[in-house]
ZAMARGU-4260 file (C-alpha; in steps of 0.2 Angstrom, whole numbers, plus 5000, padded with zeros to 4 digits):
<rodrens>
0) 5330/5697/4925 | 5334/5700/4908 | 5343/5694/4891 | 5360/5699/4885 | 5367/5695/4870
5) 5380/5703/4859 | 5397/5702/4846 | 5416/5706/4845 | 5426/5706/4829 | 5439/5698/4833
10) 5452/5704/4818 | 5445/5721/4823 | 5441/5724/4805 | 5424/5714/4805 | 5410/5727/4808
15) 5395/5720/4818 | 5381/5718/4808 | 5364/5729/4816 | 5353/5716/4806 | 5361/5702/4817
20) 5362/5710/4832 | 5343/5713/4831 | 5340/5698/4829 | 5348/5691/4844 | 5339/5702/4855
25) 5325/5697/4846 | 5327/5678/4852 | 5328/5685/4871 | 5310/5694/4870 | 5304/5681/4880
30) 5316/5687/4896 | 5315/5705/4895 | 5296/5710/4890 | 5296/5726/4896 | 5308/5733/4886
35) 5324/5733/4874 | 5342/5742/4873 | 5358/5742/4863 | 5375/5748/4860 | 5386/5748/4844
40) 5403/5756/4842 | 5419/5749/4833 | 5421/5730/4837 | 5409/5726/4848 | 5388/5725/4847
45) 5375/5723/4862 | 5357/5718/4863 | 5348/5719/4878 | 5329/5716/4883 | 5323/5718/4901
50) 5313/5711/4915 | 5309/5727/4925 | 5313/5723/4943 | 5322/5736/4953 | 5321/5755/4948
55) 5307/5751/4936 | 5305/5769/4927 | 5324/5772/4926 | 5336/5756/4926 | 5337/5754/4906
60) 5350/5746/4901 | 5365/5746/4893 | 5373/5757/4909 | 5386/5768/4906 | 5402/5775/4917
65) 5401/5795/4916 | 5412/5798/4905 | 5403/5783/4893 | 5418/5773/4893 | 5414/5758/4899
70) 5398/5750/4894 | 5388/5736/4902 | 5373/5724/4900 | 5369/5714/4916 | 5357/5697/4918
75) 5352/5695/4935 | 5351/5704/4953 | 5365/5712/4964 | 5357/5713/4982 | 5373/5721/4987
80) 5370/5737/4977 | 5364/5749/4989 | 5378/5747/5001 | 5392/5747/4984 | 5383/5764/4977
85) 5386/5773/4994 | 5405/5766/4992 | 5407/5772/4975 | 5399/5789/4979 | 5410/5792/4992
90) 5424/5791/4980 | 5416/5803/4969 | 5406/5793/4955 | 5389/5798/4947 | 5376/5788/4943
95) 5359/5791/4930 | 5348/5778/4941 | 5343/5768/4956 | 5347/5751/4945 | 5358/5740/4954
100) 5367/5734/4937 | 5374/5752/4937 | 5386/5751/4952 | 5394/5735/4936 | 5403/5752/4928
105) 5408/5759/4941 | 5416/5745/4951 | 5425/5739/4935 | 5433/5757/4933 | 5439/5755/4954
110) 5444/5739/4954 | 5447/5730/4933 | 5441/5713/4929 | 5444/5709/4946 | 5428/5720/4953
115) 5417/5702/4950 | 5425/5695/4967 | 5415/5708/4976 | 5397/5705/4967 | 5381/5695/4979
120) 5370/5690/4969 | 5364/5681/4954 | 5371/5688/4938 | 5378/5685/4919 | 5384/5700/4912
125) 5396/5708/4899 | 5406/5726/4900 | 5414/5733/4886 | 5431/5744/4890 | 5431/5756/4875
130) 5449/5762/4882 | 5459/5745/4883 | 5448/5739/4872 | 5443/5723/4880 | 5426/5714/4882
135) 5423/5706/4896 | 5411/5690/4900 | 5406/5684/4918 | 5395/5672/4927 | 5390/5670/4947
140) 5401/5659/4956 | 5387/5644/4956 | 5383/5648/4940 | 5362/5655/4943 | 5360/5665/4929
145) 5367/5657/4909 | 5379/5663/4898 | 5386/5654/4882 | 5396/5658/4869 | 5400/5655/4851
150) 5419/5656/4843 | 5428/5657/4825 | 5442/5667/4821 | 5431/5682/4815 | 5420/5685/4829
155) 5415/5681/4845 | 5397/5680/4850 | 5387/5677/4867 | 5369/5676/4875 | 5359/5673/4888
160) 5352/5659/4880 | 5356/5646/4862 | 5343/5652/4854 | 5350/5670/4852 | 5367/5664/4842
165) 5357/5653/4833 | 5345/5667/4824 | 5363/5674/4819 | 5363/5663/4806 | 5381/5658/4806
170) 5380/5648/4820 | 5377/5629/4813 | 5366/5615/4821 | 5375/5601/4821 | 5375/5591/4840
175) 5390/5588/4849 | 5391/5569/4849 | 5401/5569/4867 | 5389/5582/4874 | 5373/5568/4867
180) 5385/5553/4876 | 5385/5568/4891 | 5366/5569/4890 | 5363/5550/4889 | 5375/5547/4906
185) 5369/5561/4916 | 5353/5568/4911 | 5362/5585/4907 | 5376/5591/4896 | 5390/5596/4908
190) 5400/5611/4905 | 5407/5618/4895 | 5398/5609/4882 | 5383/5613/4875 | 5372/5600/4863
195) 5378/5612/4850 | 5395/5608/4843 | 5398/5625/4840 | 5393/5632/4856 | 5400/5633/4872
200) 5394/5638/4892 | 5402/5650/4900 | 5407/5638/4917 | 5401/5647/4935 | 5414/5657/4941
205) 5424/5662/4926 | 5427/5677/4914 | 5428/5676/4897 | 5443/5692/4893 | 5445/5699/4875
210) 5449/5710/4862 | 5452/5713/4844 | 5469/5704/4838 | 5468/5697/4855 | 5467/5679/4862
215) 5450/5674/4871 | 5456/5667/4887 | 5448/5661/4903 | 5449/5666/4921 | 5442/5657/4935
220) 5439/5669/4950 | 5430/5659/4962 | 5427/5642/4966 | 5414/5638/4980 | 5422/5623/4987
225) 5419/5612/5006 | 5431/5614/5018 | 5443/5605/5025 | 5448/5599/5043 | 5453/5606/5055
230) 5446/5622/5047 | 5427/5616/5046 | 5416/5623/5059 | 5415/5619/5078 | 5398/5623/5088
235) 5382/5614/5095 | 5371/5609/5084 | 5358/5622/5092 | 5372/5636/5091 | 5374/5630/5073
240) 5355/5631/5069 | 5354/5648/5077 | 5369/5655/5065 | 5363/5647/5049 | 5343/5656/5055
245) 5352/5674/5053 | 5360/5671/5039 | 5346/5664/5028 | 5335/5679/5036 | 5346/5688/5027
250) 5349/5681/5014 | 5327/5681/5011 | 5328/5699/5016 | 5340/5706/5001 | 5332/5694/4989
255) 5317/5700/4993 | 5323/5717/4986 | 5314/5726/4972 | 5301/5738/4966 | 5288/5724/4961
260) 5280/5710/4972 | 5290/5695/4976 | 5282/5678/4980 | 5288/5659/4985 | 5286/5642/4975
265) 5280/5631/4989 | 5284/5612/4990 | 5279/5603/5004 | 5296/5602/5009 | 5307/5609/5023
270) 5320/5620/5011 | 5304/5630/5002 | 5296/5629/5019 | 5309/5640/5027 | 5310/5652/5012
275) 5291/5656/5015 | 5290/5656/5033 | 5305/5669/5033 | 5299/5679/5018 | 5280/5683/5028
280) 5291/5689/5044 | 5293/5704/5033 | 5279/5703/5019 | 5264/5700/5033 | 5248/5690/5027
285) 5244/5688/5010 | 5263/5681/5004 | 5260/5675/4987 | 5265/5656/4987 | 5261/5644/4971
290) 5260/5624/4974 | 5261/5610/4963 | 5252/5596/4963 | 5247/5578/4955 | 5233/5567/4955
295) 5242/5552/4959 | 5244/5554/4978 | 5261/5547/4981 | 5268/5561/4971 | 5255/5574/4978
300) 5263/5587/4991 | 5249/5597/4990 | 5245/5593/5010 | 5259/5598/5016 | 5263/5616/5008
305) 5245/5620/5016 | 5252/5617/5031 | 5264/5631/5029 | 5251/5643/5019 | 5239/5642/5032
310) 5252/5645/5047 | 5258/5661/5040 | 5239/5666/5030 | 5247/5668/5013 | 5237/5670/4997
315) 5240/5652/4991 | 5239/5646/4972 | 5239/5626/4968 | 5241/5618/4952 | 5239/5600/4947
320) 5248/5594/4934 | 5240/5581/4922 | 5244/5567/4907 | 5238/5581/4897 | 5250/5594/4903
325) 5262/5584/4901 | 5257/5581/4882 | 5257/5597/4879 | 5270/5604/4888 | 5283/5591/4883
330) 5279/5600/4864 | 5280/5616/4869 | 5296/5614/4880 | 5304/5604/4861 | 5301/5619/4854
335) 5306/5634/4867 | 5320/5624/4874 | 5337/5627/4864 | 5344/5612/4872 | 5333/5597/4875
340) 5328/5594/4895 | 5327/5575/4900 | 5319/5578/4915 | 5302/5576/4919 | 5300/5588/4934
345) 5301/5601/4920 | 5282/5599/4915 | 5276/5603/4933 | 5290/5618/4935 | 5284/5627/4919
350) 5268/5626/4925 | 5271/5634/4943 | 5282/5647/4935 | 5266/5649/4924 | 5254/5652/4938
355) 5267/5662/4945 | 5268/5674/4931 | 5251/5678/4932 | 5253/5688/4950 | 5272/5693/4953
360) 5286/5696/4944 | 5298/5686/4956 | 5297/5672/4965 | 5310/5665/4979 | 5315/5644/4978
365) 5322/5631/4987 | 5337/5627/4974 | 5355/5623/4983 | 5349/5616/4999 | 5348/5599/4996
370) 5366/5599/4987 | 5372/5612/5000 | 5366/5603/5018 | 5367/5585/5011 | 5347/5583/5008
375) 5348/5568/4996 | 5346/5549/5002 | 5360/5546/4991 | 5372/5556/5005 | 5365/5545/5017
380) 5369/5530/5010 | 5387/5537/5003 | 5393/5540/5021 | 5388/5522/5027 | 5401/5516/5013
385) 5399/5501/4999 | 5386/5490/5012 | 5371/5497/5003 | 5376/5493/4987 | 5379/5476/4991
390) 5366/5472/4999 | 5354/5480/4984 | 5364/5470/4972 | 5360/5455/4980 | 5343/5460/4982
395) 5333/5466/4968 | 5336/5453/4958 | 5325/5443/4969 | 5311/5459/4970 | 5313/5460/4952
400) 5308/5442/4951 | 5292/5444/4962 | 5285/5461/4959 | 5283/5470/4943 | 5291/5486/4940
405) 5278/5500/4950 | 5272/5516/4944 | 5273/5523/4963 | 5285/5538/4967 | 5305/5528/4969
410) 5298/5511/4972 | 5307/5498/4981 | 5312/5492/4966 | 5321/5507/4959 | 5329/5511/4973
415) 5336/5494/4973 | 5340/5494/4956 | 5347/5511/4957 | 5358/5505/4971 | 5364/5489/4963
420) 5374/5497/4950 | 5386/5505/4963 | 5391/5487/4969 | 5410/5488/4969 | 5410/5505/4961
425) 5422/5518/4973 | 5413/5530/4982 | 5411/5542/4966 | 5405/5528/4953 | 5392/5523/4967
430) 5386/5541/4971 | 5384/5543/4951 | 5376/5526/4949 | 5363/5531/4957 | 5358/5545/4946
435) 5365/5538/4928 | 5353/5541/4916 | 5360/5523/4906 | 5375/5512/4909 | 5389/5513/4897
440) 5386/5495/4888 | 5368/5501/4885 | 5376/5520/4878 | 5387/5511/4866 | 5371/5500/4858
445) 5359/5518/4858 | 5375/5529/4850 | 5384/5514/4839 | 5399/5506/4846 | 5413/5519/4840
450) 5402/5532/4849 | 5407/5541/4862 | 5404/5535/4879 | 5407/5542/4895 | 5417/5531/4908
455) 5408/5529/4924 | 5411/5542/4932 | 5409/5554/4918 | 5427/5565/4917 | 5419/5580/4924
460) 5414/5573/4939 | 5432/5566/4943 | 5440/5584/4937 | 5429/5592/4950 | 5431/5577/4965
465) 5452/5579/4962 | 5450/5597/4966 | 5443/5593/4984 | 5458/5580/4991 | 5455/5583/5010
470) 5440/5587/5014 | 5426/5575/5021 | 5419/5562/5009 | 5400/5567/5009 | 5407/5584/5007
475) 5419/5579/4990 | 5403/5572/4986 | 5391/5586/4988 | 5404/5596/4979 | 5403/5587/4964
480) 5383/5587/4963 | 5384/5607/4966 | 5399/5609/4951 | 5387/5596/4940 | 5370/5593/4942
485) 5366/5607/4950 | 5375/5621/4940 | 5369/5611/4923 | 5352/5603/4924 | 5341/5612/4942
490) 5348/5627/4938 | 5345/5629/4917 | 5328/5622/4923 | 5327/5639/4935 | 5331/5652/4923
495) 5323/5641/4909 | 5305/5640/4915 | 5306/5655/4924 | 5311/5668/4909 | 5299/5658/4898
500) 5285/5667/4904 | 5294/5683/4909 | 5297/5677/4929 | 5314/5679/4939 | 5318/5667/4952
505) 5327/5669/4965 | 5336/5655/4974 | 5340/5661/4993 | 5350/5645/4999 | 5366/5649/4986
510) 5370/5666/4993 | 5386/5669/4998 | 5381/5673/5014 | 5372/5656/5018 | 5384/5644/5006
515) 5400/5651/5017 | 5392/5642/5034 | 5383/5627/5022 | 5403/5623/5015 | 5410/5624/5033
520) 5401/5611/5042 | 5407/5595/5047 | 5396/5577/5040 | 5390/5573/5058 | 5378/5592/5057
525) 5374/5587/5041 | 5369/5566/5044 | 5364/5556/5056 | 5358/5539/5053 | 5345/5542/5042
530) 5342/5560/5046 | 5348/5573/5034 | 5349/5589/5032 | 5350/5590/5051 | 5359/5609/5057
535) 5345/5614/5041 | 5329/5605/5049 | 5334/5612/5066 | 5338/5630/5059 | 5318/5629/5052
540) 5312/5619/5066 | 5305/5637/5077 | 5297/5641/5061 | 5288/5627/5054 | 5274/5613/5058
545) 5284/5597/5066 | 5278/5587/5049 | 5286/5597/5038 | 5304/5598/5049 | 5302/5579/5054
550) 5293/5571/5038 | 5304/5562/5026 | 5310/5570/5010 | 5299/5567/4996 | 5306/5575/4981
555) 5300/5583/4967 | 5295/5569/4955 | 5284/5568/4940 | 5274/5551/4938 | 5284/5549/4922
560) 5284/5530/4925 | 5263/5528/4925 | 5261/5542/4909 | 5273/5533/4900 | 5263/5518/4901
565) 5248/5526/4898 | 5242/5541/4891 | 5260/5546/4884 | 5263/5531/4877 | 5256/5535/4860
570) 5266/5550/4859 | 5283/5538/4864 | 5280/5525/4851 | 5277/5540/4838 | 5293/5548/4842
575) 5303/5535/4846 | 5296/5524/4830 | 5313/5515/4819 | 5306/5527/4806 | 5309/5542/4815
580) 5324/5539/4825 | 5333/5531/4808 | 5328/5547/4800 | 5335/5558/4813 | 5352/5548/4812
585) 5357/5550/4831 | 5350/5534/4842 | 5350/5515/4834 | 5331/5511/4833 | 5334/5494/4842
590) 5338/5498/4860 | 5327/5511/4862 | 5311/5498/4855 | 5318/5488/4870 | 5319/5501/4882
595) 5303/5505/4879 | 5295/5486/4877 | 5303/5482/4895 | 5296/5497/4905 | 5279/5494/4898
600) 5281/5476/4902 | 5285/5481/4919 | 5299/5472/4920 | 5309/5489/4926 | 5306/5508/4929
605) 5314/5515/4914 | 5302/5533/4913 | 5320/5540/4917 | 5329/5535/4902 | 5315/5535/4892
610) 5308/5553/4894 | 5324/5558/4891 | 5326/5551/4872 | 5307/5557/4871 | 5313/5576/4874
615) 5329/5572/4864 | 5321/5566/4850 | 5308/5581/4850 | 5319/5594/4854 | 5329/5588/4836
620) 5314/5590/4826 | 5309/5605/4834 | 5324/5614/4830 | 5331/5603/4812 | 5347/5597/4824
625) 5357/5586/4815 | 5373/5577/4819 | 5390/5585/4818 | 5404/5577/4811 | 5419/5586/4821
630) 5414/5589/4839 | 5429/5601/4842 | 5426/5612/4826 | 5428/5630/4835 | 5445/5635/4840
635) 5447/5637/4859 | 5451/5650/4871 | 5466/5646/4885 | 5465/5647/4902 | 5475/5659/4913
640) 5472/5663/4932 | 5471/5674/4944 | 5461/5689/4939 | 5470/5704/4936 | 5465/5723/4935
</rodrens>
């Protein structure tokens, strides 16, 4: 829901500039079409457009406190607010509307900055204390909705999106070179980087305090982290299962809130399974659910969301994404995206949030319960230790010797391969080995050999594993995925797609509510030999066909590989011609020729690392990025904990 933006002068003397603010909201139009607000007083400018979800004919924003003291723009849903209003009432507050970002004021005059620890929801926003004179900045504890931010000594400005403080016009376009070493290891740039040098992300969980003549600092007030024994959860896995069934019941129920009609993204698999089934308890026949699909049938799950629209009769929209979506779409996402997205799954969930757009306003998705209940094979093979990795060392060189690479969705031979390069790795480096974009030898040749180049793993993902020392392995390691690919490649995706054609979406498994029980449990309800996911899977089991609860995961997997050596191919060589990539000045044209000569060879699926320099390389043309010569230009805010009224 929505698009904030706005400005603080920082010196206090520094008006904001109305020309500039409208243009920031501007950039957002995209996330707030049916409609626009503002604020301007003193130091400080907001920009607001909005998505009109819950109190449709009065919940304009900014909302104000009653005495119009504190000011607030909100991103996102509270699904607590009814029950918050009925608190604040009680102790004698007002309010204009039914809008759930109006109970933001109104908490923050009860309780200060620390009125964030009591929020449900999904939700960016930014309040402005005229009396203490003090903006404020925060963003959900798993980081659903985006927030970043832009920083000199004059002036701080913020949006829901890049593109907004880029429209400013003082906002420069140079690229971060260790967020682009970032980008090449990890298929994301991790917070609080941004590809802009001059841009940072808020991180999930924090505020962002301050005020004319006053230091930016940051605060982190929560931290969504696994347990640790003996404090993780005891039970049968049937008592388990039965807990974990209320609470995403009720977690579906207050995300289905709203004044407009909500529907499902429907995979074939057992986390957007559940959503659905528990969503048509209360919505009846005639849910409305949206599938993607592909014409090459290992990639197609088409079959088995059917199952699940047909079990509960909903009115049931498929798509089926082609080469030439993928064309197109990979030009238009160059050109929408501030920051270029190296995945390939982002073609087919533009185009489901497309179809989607065309008959709700907000749809409910399966995010979070793989990272949460340990739904990736990679957990598997982490808690049976190194034994994989060696074995895959010592075999793919042979199955690379006898089979060429395959276009079929994770061959033998990726998986291999992917496996290989974790051999006498600890159990971090294996667990990132397996989704490194590129090794560190071939990052050095692609960036030049005084570039930067993330260490395997990268830093963030040893920062956040040293803050989980007791708890279970799969666990430390579930809680790095959450804290990294999660919070800054599935979940940009989310908002991404989604607010680019004016659709929210929701993302039931990371509610409070359901993540508290998810944290809690012990490896053995989560794996067992080749099972995952298991407390989940029985949880579901009452409400969906055995193949869906039973079948294997399958993924959500673009046929990058087979496109890439055929009807995108044209479009690679263009874009990643010597000419091009010496004239944008970031990737030596060498490595990437050779990249490119060995996948089409089939010598190795390289569609990963390949689609990634493709977006990379389109996403600079499309918005004239260029490299920066000082990645650390912006002075920084400091730290400071806990939060404090």
């Amino acid at each position: 829901m929505c698009g904030i933006a706005g400005e603080l002068s920082l010196n206090g003397t520094t008006p904001v500039d109305p020309s500039v603010l409208a243009r920031m909201g501007e950039a957002l139009a995209h996330r707030g079409p049916d409609g626009e607000g503002g604020f301007r007083a003193g130091p400080v400018g907001l920009a607001f457009r909005r998505l009109a979800l819950v109190d449709v004919e009065r919940g304009a924003q900014p909302v104000r406190s009653e005495d119009g003291r504190v000011v607030a723009i909100v991103n996102g849903e509270l699904y607590d607010h009814a029950a918050h209003r009925d608190a604040l009432r009680a102790r004698g507050h007002t309010f204009a509307s039914g809008s759930d970002a109006e109970v933001v004021v109104h908490l923050y005059e009860e309780h200060g900055p620390a009125f964030v620890e009591r929020l449900r929801g999904m939700w960016a926003l930014a309040l402005w204390d005229m009396g203490e004179q003090r903006l404020l900045l925060a963003r959900d504890p798993f980081g659903i909705k985006p927030l970043v931010y832009a920083q000199d000594r004059r002036r701080l400005a913020f949006a829901s999106e890049a593109k907004a403080l880029l429209a400013r016009g003082d906002v420069g376009r140079g690229v971060d070179p260790l967020a682009l070493g970032d980008y090449l290891a990890c298929n994301a740039v991790l917070t609080p980087r941004t590809m802009w040098a001059e841009i940072r992300r808020l991180a999930p969980g924090h505020l962002l305090l301050a005020g004319p003549r006053q230091a930016p600092r940051l605060v982190c007030y929560a931290r969504p982290a696994p347990g640790r024994s003996p404090g993780l959860r005891r039970g049968t896995t049937q008592q388990l299962a039965a807990e974990l069934r209320a609470r995403l019941r009720d977690s579906v129920t207050a995300h289905l809130m709203g004044d407009v009609p909500v529907g499902v993204l429907l995979s074939g698999g057992v986390d957007s399974g559940g959503l659905c089934a528990l969503a048509a308890e209360q919505a009846g026949p005639g849910l409305p659910t949206f599938t993607v699909g592909f014409e090459q049938r290992s990639f197609d799950e088409r079959h088995r969301a059917r199952l699940v629209a047909r079990r509960y009769a909903t009115a049931h929209t498929e798509v089926v994404v082609t080469a030439a979506d993928a064309a197109d779409h990979l030009l238009a996402a160059a050109a929408f995206l501030d920051e270029p997205r190296g995945d390939a799954t982002e073609v087919p969930y533009r185009l489901a949030a497309r179809a989607a757009a065309g008959d709700v306003k907000a749809v409910l998705s399966g995010e979070g319960g793989d990272e949460l209940f340990a739904g990736y094979p990679t957990y598997t093979a982490d808690h049976l230790g190194p034994l994989p990795a060696r074995l895959a060392a010592f075999v793919a060189p042979a199955v690379a010797r006898l089979a060429r690479s395959s276009d079929a969705r994770l061959s033998l031979e990726f998986r291999l391969h992917r496996l290989a390069r974790g051999a006498g790795l600890d159990a971090l480096g294996r667990h990132h080995a397996w989704k490194e974009l590129l090794g560190a030898e071939e990052r050095s040749a692609l960036l030049g050999r005084g570039a930067h180049a993330p260490d395997l793993p990268p830093a963030a993902y040893a920062a956040r594993w040293a803050q989980t020392t007791g708890a279970p392995l799969v666990a430390r390691l579930q809680d790095v995925d959450v804290g990294t690919f999660l919070a800054d490649d599935l979940l940009l995706q989310t908002d991404r797609s989604g607010m680019a054609h004016g659709l929210e979406i929701r993302v039931p498994y990371l509610d409070r509510v359901v993540a508290e029980l998810a944290l809690a449990l012990p490896t053995g309800k989560k794996l067992r030999g080749l099972e995952t996911k298991r407390v989940l899977r029985a949880a579901l089991a009452p409400l969906l066909p055995a193949a869906i609860v039973r079948g294997p995961k399958q993924g959500f997997v673009s046929p990058a590989a087979a496109w890439l050596r055929g009807p995108l191919l044209p479009l690679a060589r263009e874009a990643l011609s010597p000419a091009t990539l010496a004239r944008q000045g970031f990737l030596a044209p060498a490595p990437v020729q050779a990249l490119l000569a060995r996948h089409c060879a089939r010598e190795e699926d390289l569609s990963r690392p390949l689609w990634a320099l493709l977006a990379f390389g389109l996403w600079v043309d499309a918005h004239g990025a260029r490299p920066a010569a000082e990645p650390d230009a912006r002075p920084s805010v400091t730290s400071a904990q806990p939060v404090a009224s």
